[in-house]
C-alpha positions as CSV (number, residue, x, y, z in Angstrom):
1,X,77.6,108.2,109.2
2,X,80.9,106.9,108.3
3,X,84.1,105.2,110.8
4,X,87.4,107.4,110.3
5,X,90.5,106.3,109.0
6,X,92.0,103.9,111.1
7,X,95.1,100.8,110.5
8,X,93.5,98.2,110.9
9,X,94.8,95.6,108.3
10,X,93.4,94.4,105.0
11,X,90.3,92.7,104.5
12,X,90.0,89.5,102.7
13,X,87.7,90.2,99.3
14,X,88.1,93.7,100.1
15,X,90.0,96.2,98.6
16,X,88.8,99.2,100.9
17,X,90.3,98.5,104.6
18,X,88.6,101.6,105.9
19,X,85.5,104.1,105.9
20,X,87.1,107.4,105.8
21,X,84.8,109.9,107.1
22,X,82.3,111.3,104.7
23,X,82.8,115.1,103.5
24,X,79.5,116.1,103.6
25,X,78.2,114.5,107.2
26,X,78.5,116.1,110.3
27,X,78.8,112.9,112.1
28,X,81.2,110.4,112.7
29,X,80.7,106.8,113.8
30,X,84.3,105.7,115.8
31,X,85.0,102.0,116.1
32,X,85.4,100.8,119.7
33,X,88.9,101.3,120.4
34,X,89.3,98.2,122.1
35,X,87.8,95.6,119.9
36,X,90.7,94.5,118.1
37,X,90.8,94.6,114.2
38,X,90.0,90.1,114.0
39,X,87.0,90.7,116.0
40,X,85.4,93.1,114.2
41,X,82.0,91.4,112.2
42,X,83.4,90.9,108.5
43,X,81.6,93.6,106.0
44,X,78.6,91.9,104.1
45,X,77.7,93.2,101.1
46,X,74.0,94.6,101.0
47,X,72.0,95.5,98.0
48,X,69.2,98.4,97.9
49,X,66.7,99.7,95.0
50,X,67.6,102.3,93.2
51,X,64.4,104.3,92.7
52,X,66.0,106.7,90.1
53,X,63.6,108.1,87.4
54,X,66.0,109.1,84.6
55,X,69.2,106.8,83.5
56,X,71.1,108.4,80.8
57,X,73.4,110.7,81.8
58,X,75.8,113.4,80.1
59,X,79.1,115.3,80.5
60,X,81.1,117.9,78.2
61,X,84.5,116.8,79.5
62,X,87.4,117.0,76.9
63,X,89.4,113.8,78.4
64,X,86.0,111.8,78.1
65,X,85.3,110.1,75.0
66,X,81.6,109.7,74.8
67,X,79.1,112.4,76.2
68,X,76.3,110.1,77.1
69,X,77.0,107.4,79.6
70,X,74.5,104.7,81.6
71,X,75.1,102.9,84.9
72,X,73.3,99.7,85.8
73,X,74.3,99.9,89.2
74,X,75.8,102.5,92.2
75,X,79.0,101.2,94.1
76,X,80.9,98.2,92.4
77,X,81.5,95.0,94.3
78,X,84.8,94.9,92.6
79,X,86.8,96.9,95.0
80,X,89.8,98.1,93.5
81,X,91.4,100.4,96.0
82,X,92.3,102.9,93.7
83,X,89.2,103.3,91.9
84,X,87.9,107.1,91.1
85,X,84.6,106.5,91.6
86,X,84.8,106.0,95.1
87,X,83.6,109.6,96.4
88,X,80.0,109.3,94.4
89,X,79.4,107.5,97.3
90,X,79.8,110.2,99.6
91,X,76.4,111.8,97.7
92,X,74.2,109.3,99.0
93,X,75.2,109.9,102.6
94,X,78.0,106.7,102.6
95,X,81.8,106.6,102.5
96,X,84.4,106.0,99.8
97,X,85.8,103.1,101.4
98,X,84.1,99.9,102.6
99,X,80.8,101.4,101.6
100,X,81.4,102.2,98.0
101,X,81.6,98.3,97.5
102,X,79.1,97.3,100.5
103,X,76.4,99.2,99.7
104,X,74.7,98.5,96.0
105,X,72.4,100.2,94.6
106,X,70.4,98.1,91.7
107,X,68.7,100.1,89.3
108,X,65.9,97.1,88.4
109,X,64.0,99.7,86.0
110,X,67.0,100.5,84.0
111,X,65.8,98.6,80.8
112,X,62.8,100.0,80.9
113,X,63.7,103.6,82.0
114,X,66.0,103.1,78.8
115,X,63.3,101.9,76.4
116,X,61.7,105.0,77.4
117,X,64.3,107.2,76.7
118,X,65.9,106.1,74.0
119,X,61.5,106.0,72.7
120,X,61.2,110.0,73.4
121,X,61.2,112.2,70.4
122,X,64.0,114.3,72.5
123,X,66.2,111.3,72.0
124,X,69.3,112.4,69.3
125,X,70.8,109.1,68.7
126,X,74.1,108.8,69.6
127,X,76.4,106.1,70.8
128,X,75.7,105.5,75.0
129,X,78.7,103.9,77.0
130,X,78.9,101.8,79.7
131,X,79.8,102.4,82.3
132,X,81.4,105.2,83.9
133,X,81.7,105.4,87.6
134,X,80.6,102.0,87.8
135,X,81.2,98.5,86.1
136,X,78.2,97.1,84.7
137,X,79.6,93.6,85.0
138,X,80.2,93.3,88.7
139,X,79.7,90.1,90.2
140,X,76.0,91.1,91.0
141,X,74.9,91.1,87.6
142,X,74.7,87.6,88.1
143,X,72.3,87.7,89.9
144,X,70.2,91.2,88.3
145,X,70.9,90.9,85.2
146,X,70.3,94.6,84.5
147,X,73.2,94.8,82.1
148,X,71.6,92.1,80.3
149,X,68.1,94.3,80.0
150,X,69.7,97.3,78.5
151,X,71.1,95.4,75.9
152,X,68.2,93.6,75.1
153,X,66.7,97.1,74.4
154,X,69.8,98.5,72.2
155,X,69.8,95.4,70.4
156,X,65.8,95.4,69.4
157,X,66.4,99.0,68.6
158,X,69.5,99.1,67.3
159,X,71.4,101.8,69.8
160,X,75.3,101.9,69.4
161,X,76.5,101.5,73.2
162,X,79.9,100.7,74.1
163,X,81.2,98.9,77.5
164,X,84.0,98.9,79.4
165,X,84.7,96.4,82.1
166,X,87.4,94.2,83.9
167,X,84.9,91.3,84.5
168,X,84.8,87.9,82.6
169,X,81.2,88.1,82.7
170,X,80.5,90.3,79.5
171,X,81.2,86.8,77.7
172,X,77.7,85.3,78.9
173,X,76.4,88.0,76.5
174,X,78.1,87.4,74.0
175,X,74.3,86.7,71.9
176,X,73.3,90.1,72.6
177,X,76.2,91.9,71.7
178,X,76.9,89.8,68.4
179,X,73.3,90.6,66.9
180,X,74.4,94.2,68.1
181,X,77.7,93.8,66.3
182,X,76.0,93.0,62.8
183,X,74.6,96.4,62.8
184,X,78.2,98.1,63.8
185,X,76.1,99.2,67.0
186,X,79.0,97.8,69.8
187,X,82.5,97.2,71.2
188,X,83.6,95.9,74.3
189,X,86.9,97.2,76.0
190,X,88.1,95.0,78.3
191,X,90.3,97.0,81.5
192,X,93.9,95.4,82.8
193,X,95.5,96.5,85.3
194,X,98.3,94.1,85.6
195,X,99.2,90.8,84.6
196,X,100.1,89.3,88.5
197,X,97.6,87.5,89.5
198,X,98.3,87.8,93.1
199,X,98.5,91.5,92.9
200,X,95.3,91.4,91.3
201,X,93.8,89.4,93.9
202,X,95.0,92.2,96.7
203,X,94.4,95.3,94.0
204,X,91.1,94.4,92.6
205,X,89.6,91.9,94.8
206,X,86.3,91.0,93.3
207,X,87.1,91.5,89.8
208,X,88.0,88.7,86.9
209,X,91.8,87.9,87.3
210,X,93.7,89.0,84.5
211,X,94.3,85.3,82.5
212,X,90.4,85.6,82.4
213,X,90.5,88.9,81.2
214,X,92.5,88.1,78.3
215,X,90.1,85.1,78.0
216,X,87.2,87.3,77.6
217,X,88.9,89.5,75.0
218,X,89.5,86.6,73.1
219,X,85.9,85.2,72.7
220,X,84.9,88.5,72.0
221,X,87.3,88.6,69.5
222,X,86.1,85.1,67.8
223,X,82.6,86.1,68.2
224,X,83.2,89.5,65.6
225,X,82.7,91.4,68.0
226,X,85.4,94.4,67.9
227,X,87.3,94.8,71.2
228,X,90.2,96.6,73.2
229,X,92.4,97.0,75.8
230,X,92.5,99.7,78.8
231,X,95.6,99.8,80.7
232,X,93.5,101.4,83.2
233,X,94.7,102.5,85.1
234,X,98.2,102.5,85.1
235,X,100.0,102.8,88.5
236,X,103.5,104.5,88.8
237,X,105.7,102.9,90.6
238,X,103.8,99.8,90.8
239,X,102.2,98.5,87.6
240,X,103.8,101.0,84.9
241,X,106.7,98.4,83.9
242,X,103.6,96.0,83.3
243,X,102.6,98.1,80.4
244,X,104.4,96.3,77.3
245,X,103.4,93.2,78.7
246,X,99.6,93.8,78.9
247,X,99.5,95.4,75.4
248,X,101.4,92.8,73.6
249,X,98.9,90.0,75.6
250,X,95.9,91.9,74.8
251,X,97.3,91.9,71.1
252,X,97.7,88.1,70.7
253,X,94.3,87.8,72.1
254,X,92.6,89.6,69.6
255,X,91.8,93.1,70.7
256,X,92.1,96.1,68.3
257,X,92.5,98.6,70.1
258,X,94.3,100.2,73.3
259,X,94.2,102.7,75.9
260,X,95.5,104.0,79.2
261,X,94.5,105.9,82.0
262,X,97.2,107.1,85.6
263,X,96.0,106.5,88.1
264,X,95.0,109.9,90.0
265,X,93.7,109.7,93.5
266,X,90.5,112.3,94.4
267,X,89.3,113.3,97.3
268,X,89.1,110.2,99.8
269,X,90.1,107.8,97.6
270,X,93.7,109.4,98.5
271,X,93.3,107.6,102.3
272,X,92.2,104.0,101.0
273,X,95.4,103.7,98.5
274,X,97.5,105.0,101.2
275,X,96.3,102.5,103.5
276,X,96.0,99.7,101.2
277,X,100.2,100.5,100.4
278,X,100.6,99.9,104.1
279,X,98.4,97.3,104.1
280,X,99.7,95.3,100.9
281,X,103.2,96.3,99.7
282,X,104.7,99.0,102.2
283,X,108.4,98.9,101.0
284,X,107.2,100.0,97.5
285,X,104.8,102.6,99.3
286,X,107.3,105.4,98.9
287,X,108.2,104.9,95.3
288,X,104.8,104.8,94.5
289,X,103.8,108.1,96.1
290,X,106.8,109.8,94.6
291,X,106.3,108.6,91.1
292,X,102.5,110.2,91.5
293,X,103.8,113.5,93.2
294,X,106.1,113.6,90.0
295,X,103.6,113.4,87.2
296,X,100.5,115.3,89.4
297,X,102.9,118.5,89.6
298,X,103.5,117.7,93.7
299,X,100.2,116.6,94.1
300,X,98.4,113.3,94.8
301,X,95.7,114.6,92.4
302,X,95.2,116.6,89.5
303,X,91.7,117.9,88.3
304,X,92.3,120.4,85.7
305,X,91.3,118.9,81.8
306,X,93.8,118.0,79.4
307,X,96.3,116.7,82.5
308,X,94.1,114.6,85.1
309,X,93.8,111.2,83.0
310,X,97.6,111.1,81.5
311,X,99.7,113.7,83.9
312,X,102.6,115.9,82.7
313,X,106.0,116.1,83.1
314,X,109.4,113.8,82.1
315,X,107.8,110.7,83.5
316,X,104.1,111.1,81.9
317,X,105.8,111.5,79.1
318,X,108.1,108.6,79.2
319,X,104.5,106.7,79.6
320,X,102.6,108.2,76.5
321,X,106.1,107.1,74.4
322,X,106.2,103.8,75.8
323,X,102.5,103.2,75.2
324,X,102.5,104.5,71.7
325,X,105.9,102.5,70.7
326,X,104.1,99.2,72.4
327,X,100.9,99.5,70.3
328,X,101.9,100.4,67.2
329,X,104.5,97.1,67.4
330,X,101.6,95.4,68.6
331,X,99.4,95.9,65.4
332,X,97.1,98.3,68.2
333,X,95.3,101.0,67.0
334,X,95.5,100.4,63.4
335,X,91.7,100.6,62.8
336,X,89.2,102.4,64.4
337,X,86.1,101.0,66.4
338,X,83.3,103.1,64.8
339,X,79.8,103.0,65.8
340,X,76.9,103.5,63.6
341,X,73.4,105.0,64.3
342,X,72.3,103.8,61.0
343,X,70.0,101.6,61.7
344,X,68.5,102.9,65.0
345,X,64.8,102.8,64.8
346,X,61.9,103.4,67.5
347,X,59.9,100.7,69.4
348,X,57.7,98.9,66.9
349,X,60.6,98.2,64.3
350,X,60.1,102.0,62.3
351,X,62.9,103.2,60.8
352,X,64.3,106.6,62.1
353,X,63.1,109.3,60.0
354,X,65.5,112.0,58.5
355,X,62.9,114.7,58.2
């Protein structure tokens, strides 16, 4: 059961203000009307097990580069209003808002659900990335340490896996993923949003701050291990000027190469940016929703391959130029960030055979 809509004011450490109702449930559980928004109990964040029995997973989308991806985890404690992922949650019987970064599900056997896939003669290797509706460094890896696990098993058999994230934390790993590096078997691409700290703080609640960011890409940078930027994603109307300014930062701090993603707003998640614009910066609410309409063809959201990750029209365009100008002055994208299957072998330290 999920609350609908309703204003009632941002949350501090959330970016999610509301539990829209889910699509797929009958019922609805209404807040009592009367209990003003300061009263209500403060959301705690609750973890669950994740009894999955399979953890690779794959897709055949055109915009996506990688077909096989891994997720340590299901919600993210990060928040960010705006994030895409949100509706996954609506499978499991929660909502897109408050839930989707409440309500954590810990997949404890993924490093060992891995070994065993990655051990099965069915197993074509291939680069894996993580993660994809998720960010395997939320602040609850802290704690789990699953991401940790699934490297340890790339790195003792030598599977190329890739990982995006917007947390700080990847740095603690930095052992794992340099003895990965040495076999060209990783690279780390480190998301920014926007350079304001304090929009940060509102956008992206629980996630590393941007100086950190840029931190992390560094290290990883001085560890050899090959890094990038996402601009991801990019906001119109509210973070789009940013977008020199994160690639040329990103730049001096090492990273190789660069990305970007518009922000496109499926499903529920449409509700929680909405409200977070009236909760957060409502004078720039308009521009913002106009700027989207624009590139989205009068829509808040686009599905349709080839257009849902950059958009179309005058302005998307204006975007792609701006990016490409940016990064090639920036030294961005000279070089590719190949993995390598090479030296993948099975449990026991065999080599793969070709035949």
């Amino acid at each position: 059961m999920s609350t609908p809509l309703h204003s009632s004011g941002s949350i501090p450490g959330r970016g999610a203000s509301v539990n829209p109702p889910n699509r797929f449930e009958p019922l609805i559980l209404e807040p009592d009307p009367d209990c003003p928004p300061d009263e209500r109990p403060h959301p705690r964040t609750q973890f669950f097990f994740d009894a999955s029995e399979s953890l690779l997973t794959t897709n055949d989308s055109p915009d996506i580069p990688f077909t096989v991806g891994l997720n340590p985890y299901r919600g993210c404690e990060h928040g960010c209003a705006y994030c895409f992922a949100r509706p996954y949650h609506e499978y499991l019987g929660w909502s897109s808002g408050l839930d989707f970064e409440t309500k954590i599900l810990v997949k404890l056997r993924a490093p060992a659900l891995l070994r065993a896939e990655l051990s099965s003669p069915r197993w074509q290797p291939q680069s894996i990335s993580m993660s994809g509706i998720t960010d395997c460094y939320q602040p609850c890896e802290r704690q789990f340490r699953v991401t940790r696990g699934c490297l340890e098993v790339c790195a003792e058999l030598r599977q190329p896996i890739s990982i995006i994230t917007k947390n700080a934390l990847v740095t603690r790993d930095l052992d794992v993923l340099t003895e990965l590096a040495r076999y060209q078997a990783t690279a780390v691409y480190v998301s920014v949003t926007t350079l304001d700290t304090d929009l940060a703080g509102q956008l992206e609640p629980r996630a590393s701050r941007p100086a950190a960011r840029l931190r992390a890409i560094r290290e990883l940078s001085a560890a050899g291990i090959p890094v990038g930027v996402m601009v991801a994603p990019v906001i119109p109307g509210l973070t789009d000027h940013e977008l020199p300014a994160i690639l040329e930062a990103a730049a001096a701090a090492g990273a190789k190469r660069a990305g970007y993603i518009v922000m496109r707003l499926p499903y529920a998640v449409k509700e929680i940016f909405l409200q977070w614009l009236d909760d957060h910066v409502p004078t720039k609410k308009a521009r913002v929703v106009d700027r989207v309409q624009e590139i989205r063809g009068g829509k808040l959201n686009v599905s349709e391959w080839g257009t849902r990750l950059k958009g179309e029209g005058i302005f998307a365009e204006q975007l792609r130029d701006l990016f490409q100008v940016t990064a090639r002055r920036a030294g961005l994208n000279q070089e590719r960030l190949p993995l390598s299957t090479t030296h993948f072998r099975r449990p026991g330290g065999e080599q793969l055979s070709l035949f």
